[in-house]
OpenMM code with the backbone's topology and positions (N, CA, C; nanometers):
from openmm import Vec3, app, unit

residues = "UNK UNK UNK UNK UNK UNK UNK UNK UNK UNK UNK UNK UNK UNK UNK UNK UNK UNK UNK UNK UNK UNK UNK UNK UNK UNK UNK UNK UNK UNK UNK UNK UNK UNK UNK UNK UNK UNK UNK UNK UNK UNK UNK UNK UNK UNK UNK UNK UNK UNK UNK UNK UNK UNK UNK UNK UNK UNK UNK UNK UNK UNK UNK UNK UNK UNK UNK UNK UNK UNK UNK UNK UNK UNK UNK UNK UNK UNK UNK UNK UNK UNK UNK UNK UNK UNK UNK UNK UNK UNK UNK UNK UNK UNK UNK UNK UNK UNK UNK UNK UNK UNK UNK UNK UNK UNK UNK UNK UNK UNK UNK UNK UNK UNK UNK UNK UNK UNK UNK UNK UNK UNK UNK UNK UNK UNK UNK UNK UNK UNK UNK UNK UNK UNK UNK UNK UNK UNK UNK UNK UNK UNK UNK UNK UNK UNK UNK UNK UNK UNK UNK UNK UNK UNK UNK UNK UNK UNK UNK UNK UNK UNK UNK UNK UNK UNK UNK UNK UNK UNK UNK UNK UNK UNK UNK UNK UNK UNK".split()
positions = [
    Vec3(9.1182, 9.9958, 5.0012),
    Vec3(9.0775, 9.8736, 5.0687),
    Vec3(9.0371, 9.9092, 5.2122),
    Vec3(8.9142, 9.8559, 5.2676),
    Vec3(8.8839, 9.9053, 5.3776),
    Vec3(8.9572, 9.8258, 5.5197),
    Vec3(8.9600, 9.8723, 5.5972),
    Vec3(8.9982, 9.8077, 5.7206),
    Vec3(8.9064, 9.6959, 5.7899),
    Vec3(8.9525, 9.5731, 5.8756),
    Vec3(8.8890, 9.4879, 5.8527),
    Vec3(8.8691, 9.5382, 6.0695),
    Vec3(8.6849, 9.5432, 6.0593),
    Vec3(8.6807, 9.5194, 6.2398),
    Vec3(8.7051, 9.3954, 6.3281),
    Vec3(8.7546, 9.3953, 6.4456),
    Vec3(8.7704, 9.2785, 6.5003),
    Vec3(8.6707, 9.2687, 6.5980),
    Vec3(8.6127, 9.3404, 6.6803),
    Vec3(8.5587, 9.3280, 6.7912),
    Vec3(8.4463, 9.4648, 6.8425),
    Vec3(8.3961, 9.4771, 6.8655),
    Vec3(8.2954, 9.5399, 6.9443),
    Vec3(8.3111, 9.5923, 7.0842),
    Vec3(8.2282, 9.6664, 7.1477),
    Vec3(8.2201, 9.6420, 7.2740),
    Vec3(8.1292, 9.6570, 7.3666),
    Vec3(8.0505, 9.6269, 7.4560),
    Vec3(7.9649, 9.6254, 7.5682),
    Vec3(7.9877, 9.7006, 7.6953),
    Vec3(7.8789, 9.7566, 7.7642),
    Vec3(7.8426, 9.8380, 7.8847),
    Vec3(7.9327, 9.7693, 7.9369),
    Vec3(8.0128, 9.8433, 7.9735),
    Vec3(8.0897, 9.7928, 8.1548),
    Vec3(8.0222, 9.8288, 8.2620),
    Vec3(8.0990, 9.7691, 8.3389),
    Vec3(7.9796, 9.8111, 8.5080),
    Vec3(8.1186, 9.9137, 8.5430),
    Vec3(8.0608, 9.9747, 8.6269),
    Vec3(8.0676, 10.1471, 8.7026),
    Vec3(8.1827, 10.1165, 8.8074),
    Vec3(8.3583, 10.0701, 8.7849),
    Vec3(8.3726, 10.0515, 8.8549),
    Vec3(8.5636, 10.1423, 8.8724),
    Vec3(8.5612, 10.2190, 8.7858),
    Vec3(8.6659, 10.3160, 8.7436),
    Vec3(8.6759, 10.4583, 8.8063),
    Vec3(8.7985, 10.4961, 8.8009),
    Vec3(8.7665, 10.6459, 8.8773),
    Vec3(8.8872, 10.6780, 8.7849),
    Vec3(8.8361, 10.8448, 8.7975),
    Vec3(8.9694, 10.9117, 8.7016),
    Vec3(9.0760, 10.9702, 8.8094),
    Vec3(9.1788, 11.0457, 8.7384),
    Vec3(9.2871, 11.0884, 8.8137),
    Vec3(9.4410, 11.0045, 8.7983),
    Vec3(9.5106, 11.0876, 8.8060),
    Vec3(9.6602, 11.0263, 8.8150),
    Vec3(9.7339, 10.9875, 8.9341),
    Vec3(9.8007, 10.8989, 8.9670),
    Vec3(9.8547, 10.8998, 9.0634),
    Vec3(10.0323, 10.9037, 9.1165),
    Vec3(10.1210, 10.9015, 9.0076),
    Vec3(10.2525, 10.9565, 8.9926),
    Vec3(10.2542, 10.9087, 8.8223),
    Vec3(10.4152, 11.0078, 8.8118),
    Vec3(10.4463, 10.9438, 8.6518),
    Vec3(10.6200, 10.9263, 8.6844),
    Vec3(10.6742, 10.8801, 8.5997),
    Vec3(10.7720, 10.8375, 8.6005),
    Vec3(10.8340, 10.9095, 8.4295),
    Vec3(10.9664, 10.9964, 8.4776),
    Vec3(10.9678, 11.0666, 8.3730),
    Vec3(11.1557, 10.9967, 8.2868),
    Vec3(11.1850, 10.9616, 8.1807),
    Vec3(11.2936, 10.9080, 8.1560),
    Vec3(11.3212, 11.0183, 8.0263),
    Vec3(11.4703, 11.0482, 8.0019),
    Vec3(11.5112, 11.1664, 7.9221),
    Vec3(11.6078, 11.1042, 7.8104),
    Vec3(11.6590, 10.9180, 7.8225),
    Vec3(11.7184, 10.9056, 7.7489),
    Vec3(11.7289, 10.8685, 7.6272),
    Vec3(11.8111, 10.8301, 7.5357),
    Vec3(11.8088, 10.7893, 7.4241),
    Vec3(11.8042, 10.6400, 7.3990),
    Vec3(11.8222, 10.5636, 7.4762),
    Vec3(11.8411, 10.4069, 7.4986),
    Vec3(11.7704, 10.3326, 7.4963),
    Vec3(11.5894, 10.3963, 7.4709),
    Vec3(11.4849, 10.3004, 7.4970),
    Vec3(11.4406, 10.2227, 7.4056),
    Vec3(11.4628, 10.1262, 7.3631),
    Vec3(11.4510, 10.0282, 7.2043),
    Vec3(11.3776, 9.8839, 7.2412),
    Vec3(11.2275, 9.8883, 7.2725),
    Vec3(11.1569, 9.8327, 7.3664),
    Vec3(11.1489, 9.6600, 7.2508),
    Vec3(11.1309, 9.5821, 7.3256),
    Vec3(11.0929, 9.4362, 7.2523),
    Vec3(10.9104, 9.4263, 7.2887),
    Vec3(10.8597, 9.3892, 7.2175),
    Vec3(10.7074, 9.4053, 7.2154),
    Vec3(10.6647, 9.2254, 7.1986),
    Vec3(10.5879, 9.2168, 7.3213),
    Vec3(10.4967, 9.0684, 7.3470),
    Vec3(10.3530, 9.0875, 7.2795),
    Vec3(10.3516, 8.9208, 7.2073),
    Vec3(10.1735, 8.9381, 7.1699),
    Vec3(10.0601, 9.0019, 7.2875),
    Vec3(10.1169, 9.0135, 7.4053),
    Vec3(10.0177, 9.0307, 7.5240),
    Vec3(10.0173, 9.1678, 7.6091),
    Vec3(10.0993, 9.2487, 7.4864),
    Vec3(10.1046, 9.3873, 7.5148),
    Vec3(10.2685, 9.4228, 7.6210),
    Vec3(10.3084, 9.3214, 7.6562),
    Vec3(10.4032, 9.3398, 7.7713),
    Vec3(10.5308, 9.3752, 7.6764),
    Vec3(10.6340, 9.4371, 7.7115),
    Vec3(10.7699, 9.4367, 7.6513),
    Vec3(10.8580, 9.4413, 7.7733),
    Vec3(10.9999, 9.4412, 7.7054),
    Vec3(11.1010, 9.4383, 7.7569),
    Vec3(11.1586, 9.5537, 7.6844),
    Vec3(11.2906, 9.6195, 7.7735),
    Vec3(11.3900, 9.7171, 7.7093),
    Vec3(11.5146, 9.6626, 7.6398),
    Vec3(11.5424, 9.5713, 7.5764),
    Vec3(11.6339, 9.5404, 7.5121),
    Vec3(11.7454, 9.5206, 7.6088),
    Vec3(11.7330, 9.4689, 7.7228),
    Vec3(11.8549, 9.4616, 7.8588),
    Vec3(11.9428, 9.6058, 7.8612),
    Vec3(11.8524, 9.7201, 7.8534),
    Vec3(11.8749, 9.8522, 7.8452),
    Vec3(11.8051, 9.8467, 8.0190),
    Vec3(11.8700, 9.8975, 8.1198),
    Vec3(11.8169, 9.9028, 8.2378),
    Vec3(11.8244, 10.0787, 8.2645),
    Vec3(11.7019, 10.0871, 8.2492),
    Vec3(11.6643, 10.2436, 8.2547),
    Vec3(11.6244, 10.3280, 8.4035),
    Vec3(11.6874, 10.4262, 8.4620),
    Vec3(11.5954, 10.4922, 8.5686),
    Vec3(11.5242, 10.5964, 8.5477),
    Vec3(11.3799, 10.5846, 8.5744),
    Vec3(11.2972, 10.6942, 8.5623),
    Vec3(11.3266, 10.7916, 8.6906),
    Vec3(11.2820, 10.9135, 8.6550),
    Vec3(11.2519, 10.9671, 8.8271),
    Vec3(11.0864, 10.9859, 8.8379),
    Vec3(11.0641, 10.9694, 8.9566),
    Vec3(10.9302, 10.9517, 8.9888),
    Vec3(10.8058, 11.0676, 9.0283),
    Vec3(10.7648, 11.1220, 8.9525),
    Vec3(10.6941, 11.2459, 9.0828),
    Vec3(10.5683, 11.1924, 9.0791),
    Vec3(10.5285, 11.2227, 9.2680),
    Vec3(10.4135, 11.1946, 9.2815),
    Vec3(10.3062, 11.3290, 9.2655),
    Vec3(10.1765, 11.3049, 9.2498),
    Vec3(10.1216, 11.4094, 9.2429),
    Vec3(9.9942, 11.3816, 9.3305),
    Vec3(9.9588, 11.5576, 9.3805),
    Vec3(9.8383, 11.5290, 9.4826),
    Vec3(9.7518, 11.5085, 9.4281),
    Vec3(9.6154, 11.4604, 9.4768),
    Vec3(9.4957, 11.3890, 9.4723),
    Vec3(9.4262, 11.5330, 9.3513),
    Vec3(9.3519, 11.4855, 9.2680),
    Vec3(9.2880, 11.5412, 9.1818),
    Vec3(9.3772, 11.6657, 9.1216),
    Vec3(9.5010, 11.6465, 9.0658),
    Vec3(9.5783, 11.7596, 8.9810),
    Vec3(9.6502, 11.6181, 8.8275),
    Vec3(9.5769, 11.5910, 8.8162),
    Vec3(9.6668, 11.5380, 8.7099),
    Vec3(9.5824, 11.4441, 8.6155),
    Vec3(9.5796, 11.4868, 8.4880),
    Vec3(9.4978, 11.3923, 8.4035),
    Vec3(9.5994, 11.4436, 8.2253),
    Vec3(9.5167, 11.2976, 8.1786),
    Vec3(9.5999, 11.2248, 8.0540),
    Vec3(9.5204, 11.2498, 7.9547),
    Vec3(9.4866, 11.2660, 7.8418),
    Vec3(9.3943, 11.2548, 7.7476),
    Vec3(9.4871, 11.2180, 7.6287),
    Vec3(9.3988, 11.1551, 7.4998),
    Vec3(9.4491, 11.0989, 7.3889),
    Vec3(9.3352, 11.2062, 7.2913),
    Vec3(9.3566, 11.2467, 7.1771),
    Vec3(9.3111, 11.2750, 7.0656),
    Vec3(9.3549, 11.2402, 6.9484),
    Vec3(9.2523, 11.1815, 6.8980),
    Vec3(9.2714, 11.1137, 6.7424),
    Vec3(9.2706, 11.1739, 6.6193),
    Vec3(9.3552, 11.2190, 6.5893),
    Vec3(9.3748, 11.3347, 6.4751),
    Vec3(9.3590, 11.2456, 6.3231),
    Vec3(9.2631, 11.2565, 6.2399),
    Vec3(9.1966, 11.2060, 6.1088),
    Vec3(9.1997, 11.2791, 6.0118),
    Vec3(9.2837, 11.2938, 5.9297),
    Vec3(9.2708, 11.3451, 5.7861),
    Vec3(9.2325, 11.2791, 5.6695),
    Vec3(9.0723, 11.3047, 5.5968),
    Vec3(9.0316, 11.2041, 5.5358),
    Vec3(9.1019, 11.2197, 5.3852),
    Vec3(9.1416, 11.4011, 5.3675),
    Vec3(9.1978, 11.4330, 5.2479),
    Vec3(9.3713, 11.3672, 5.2709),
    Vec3(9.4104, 11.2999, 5.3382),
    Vec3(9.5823, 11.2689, 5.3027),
    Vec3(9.5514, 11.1086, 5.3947),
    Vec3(9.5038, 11.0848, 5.4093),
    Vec3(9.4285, 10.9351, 5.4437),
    Vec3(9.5206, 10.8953, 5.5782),
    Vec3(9.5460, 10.9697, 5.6563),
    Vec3(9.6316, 10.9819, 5.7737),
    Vec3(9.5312, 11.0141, 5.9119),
    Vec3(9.6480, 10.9190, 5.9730),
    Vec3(9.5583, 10.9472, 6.1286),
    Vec3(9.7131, 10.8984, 6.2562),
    Vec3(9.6440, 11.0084, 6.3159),
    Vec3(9.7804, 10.9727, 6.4638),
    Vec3(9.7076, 11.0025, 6.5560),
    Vec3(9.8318, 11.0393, 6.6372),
    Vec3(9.7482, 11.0278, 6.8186),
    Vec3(9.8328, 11.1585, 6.8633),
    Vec3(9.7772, 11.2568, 6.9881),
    Vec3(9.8209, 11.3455, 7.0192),
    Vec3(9.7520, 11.2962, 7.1771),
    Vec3(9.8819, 11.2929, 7.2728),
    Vec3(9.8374, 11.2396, 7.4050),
    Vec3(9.9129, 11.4018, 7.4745),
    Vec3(9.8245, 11.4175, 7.6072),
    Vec3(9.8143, 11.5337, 7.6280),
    Vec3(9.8120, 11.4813, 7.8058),
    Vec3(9.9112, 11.5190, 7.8842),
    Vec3(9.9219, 11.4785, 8.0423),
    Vec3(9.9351, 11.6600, 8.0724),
    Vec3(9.8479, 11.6560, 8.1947),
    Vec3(9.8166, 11.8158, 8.2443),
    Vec3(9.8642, 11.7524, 8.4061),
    Vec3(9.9928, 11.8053, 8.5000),
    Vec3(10.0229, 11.7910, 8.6231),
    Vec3(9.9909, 11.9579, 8.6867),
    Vec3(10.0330, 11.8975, 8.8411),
    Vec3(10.0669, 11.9760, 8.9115),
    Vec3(10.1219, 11.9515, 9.0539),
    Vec3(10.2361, 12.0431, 9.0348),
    Vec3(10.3501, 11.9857, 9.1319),
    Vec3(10.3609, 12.0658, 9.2401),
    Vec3(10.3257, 12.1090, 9.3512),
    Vec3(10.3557, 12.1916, 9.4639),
    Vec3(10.4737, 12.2054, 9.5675),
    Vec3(10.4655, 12.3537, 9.5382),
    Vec3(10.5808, 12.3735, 9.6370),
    Vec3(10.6946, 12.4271, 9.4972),
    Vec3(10.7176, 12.5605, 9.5108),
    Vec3(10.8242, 12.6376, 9.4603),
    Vec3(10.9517, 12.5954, 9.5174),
    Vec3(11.0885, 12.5770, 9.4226),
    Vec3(11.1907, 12.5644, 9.5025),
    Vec3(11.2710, 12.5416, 9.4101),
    Vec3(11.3945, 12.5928, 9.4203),
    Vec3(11.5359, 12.6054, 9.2994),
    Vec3(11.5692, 12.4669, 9.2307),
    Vec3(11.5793, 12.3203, 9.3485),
    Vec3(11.6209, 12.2394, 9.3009),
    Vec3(11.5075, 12.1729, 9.1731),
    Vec3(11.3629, 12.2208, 9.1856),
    Vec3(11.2611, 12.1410, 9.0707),
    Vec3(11.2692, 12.2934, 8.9694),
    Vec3(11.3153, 12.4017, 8.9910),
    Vec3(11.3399, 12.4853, 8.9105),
    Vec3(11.4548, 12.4294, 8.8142),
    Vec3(11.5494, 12.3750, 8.8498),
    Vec3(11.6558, 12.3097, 8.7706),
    Vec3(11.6197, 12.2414, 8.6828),
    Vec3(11.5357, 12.1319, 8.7772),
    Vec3(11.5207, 12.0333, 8.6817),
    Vec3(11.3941, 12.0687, 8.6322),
    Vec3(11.3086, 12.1341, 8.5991),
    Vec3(11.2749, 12.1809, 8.4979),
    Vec3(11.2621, 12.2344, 8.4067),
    Vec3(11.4190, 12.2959, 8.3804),
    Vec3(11.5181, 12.3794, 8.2805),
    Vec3(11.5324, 12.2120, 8.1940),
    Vec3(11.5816, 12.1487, 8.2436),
    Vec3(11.5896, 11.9997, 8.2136),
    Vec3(11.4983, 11.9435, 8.0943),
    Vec3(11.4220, 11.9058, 8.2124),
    Vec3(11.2801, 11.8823, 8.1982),
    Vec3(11.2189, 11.9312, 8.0072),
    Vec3(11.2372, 12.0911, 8.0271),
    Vec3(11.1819, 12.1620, 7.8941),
    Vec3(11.3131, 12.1107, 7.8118),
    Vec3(11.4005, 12.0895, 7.8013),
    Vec3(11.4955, 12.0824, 7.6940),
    Vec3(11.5450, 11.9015, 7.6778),
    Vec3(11.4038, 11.8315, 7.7012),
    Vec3(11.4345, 11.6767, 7.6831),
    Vec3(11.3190, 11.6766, 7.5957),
    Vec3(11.3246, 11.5283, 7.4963),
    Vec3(11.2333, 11.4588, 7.4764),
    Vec3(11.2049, 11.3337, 7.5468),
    Vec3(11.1540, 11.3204, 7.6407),
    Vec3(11.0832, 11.2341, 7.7629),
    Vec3(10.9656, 11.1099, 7.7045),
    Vec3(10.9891, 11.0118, 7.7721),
    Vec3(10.9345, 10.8831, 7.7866),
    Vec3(10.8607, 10.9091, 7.9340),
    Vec3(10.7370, 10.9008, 7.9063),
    Vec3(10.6552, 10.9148, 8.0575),
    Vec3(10.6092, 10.7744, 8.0957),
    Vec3(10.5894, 10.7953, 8.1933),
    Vec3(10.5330, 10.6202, 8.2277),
    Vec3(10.4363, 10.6881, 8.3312),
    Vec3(10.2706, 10.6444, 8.2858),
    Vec3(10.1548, 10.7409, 8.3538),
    Vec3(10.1006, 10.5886, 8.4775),
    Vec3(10.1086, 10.6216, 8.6143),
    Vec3(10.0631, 10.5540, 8.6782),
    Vec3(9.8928, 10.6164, 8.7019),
    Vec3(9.7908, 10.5464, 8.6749),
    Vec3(9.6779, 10.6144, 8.7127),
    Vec3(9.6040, 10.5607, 8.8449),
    Vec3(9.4962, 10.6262, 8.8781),
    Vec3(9.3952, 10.5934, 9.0055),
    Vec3(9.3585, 10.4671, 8.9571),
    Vec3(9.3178, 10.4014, 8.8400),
    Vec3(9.2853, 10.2788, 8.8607),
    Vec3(9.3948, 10.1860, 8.8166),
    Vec3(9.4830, 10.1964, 8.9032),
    Vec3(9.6408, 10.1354, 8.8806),
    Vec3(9.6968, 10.1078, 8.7442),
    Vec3(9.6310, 10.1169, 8.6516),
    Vec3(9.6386, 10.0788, 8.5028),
    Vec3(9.7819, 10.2057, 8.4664),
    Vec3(9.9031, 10.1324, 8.4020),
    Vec3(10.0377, 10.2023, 8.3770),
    Vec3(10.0225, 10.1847, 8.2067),
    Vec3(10.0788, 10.3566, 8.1980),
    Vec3(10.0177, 10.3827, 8.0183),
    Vec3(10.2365, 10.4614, 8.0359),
    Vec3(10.2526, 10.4248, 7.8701),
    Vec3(10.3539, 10.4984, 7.8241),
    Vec3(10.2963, 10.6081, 7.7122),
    Vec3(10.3469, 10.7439, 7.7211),
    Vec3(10.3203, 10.8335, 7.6509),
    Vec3(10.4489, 10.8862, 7.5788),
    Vec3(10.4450, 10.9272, 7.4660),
    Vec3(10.5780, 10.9213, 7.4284),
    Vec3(10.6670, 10.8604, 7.3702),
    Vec3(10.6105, 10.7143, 7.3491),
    Vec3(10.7107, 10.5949, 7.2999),
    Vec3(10.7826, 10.6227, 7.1800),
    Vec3(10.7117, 10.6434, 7.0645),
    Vec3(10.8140, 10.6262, 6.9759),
    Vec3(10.8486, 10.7683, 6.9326),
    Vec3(10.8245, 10.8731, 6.9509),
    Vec3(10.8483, 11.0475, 6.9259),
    Vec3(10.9055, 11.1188, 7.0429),
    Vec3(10.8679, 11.0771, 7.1551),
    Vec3(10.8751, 11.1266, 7.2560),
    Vec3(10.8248, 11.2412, 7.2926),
    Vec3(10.7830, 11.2527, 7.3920),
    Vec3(10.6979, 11.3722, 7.4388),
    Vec3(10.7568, 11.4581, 7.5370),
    Vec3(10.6885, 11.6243, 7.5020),
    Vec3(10.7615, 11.7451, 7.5572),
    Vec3(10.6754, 11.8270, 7.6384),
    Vec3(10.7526, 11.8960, 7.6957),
    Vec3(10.7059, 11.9920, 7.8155),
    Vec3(10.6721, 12.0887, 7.6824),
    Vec3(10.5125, 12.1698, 7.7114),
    Vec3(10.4583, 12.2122, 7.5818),
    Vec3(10.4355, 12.3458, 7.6554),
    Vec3(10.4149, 12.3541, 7.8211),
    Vec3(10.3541, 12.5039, 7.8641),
    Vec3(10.3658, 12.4711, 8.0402),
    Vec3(10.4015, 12.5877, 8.0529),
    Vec3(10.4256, 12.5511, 8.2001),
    Vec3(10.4396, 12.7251, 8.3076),
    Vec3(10.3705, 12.7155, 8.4028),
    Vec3(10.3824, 12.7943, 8.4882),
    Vec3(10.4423, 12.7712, 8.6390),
    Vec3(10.5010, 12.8430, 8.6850),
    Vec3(10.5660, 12.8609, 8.8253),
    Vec3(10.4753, 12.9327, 8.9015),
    Vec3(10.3726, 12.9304, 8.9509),
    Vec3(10.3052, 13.0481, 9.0289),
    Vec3(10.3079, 13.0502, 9.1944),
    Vec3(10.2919, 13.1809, 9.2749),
    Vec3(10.2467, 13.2208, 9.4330),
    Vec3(10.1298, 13.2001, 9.4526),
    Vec3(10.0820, 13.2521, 9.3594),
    Vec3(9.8999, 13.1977, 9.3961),
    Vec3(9.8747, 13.3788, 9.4689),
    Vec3(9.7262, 13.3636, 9.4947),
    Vec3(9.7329, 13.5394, 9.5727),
    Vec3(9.6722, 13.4561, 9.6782),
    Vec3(9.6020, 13.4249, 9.6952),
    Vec3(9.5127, 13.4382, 9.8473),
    Vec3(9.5839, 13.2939, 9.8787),
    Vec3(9.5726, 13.3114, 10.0525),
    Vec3(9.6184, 13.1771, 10.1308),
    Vec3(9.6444, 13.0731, 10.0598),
    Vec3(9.5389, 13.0302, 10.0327),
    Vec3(9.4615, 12.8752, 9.9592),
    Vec3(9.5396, 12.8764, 9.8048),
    Vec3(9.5479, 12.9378, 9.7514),
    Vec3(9.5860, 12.9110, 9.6194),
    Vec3(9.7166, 12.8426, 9.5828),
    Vec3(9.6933, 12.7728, 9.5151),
    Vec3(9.8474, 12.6789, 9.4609),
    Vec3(9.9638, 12.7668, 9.4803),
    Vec3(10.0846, 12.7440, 9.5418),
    Vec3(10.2044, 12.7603, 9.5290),
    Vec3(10.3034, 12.6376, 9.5155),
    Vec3(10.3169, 12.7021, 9.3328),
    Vec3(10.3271, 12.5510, 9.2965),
    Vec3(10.4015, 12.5643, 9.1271),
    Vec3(10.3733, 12.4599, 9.0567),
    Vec3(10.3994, 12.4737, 8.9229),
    Vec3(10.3046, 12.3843, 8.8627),
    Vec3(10.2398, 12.4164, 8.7347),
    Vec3(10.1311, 12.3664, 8.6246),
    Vec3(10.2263, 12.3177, 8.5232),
    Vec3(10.1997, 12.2029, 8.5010),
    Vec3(10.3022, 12.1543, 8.3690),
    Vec3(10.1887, 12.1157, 8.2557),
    Vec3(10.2293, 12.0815, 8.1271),
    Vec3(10.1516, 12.0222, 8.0123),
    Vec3(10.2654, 11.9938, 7.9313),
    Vec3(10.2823, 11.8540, 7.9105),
    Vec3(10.3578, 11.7517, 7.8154),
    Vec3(10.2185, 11.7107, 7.7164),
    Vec3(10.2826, 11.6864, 7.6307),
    Vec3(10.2213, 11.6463, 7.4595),
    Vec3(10.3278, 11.5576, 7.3609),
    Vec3(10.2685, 11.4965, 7.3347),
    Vec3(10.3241, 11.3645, 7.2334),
    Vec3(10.2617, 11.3416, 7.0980),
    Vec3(10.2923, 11.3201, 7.0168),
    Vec3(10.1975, 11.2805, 6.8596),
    Vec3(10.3047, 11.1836, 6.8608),
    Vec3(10.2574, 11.0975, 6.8161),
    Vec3(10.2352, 10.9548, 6.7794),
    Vec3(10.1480, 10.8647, 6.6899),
    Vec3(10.2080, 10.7996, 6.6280),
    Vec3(10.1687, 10.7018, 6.4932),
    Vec3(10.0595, 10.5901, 6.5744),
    Vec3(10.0649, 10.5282, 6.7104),
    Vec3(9.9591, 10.4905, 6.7631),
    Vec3(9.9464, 10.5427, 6.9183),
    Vec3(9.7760, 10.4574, 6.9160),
    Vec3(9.7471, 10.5163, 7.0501),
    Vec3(9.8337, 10.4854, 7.2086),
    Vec3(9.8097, 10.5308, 7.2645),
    Vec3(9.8686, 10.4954, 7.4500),
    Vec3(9.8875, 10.3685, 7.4715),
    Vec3(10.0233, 10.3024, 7.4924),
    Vec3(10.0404, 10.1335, 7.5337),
    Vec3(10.0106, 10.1491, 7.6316),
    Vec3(9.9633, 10.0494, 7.7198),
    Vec3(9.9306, 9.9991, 7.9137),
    Vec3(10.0376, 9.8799, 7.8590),
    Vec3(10.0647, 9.9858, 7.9609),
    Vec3(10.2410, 9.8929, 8.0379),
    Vec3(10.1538, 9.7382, 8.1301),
    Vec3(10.2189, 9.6340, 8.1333),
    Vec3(10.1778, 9.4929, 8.2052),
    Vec3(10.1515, 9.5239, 8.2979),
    Vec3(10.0123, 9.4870, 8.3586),
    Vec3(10.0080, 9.5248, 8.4862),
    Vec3(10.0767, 9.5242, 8.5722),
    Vec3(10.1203, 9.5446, 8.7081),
    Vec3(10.1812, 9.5574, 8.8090),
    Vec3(10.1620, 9.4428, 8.9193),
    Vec3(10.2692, 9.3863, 8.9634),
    Vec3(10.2182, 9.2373, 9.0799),
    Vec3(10.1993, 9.2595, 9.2383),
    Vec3(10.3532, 9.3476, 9.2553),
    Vec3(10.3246, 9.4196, 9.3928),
    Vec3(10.3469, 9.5608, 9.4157),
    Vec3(10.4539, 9.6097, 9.3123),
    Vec3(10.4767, 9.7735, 9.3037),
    Vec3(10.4716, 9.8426, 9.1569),
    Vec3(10.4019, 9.9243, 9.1388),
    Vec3(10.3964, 9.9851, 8.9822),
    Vec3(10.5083, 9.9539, 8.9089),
    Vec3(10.5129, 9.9337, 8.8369),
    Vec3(10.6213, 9.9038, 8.7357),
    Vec3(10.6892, 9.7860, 8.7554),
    Vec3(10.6790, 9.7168, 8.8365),
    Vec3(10.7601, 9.6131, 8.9203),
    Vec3(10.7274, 9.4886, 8.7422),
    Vec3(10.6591, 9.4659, 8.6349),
    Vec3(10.6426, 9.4038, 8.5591),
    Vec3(10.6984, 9.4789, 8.4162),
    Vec3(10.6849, 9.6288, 8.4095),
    Vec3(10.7771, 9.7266, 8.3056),
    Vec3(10.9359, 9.6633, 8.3441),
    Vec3(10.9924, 9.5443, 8.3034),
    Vec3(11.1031, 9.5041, 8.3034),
    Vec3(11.2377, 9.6349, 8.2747),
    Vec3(11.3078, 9.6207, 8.3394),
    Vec3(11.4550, 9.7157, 8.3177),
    Vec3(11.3929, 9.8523, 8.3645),
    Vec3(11.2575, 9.8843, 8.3609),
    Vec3(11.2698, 10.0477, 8.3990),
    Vec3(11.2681, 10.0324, 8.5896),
    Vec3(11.3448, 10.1384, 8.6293),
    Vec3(11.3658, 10.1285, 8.7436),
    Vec3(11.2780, 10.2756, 8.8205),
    Vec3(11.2185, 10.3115, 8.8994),
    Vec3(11.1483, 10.4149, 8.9221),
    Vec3(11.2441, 10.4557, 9.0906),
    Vec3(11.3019, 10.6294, 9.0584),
    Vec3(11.3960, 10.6460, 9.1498),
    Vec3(11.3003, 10.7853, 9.1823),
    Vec3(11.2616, 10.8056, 9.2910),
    Vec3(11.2475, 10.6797, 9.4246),
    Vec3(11.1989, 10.5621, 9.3480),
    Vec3(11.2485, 10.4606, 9.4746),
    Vec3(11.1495, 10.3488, 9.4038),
    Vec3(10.9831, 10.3543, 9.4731),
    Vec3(10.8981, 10.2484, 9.4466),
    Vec3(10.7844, 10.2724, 9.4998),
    Vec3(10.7757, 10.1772, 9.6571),
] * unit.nanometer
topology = app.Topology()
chain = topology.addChain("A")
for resn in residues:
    res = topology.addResidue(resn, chain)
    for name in ("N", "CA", "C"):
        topology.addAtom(name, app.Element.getBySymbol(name[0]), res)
């Protein structure tokens, strides 16, 4: 039986920019979200703290790939966040011992304020990651991360935001806050 289309879509006007602008990373087991016709949820009065990292201007992007198997009639999602965090130092060395040995709930704040969860129902992992000096002056001294998720659907956008990111993602708390 074929799938039934709902909608179409039309040229937008030119008014988007790419790039990330922090994520909000959560490690626990507690997240058992309630889902609104209008895309918004709640955490089940589960009051969650993310921790927050910000990231500099042009190091951080998200992608989704739609994985289609026509021979087993299957299709998922493989979401793919590429950071970069600067500045070497023991205490983000820790917590990125952490970090690799969680399955993580991301909460992606982007440049065009639009808040995406990656991770929701599988949760998503630290997949490859470097610590580097960099050689010459200029070069990153820093760390390259890549988290990856597969998932049964695509990227939710979290409710928009009224005065601070997440301030409408009910119960998640972002430490720092914003």
């Amino acid at each position: 039986m074929p799938c039934d289309l709902t909608a179409g879509r039309l040229l937008d006007c030119k008014d988007s920019i790419g790039g990330i602008r922090s994520i909000l990373l959560y490690a626990g087991n507690d997240y058992s979200p309630v889902y609104y016709p209008d895309g918004s949820f709640i955490l089940n009065n589960n009051w969650i703290t993310a921790y927050r990292y910000d990231l500099p201007k042009g190091t951080g992007i998200l992608s989704e790939e739609i994985l289609v198997s026509s021979e087993n009639g299957t299709t998922y999602y493989e979401d793919t966040l590429v950071i970069k965090l600067n500045r070497l130092d023991n205490t983000m060395r820790d917590e990125l011992k952490l970090i690799a040995q969680s399955r993580l709930r991301i909460f992606i704040l982007d440049n065009n304020n639009n808040q995406w969860i990656m991770g929701e129902v599988n949760g998503a992992e630290l997949v490859d990651g470097t610590a580097s000096t960099g050689m010459s002056l200029s070069d990153n001294y820093g760390y390259n991360l890549t988290f990856k998720s597969q998932e049964p659907n695509s990227l939710r956008a979290c409710y928009p935001f009224t005065t601070k990111p997440f301030d409408n993602t009910y119960f998640v708390f972002p430490s720092p806050p914003y």
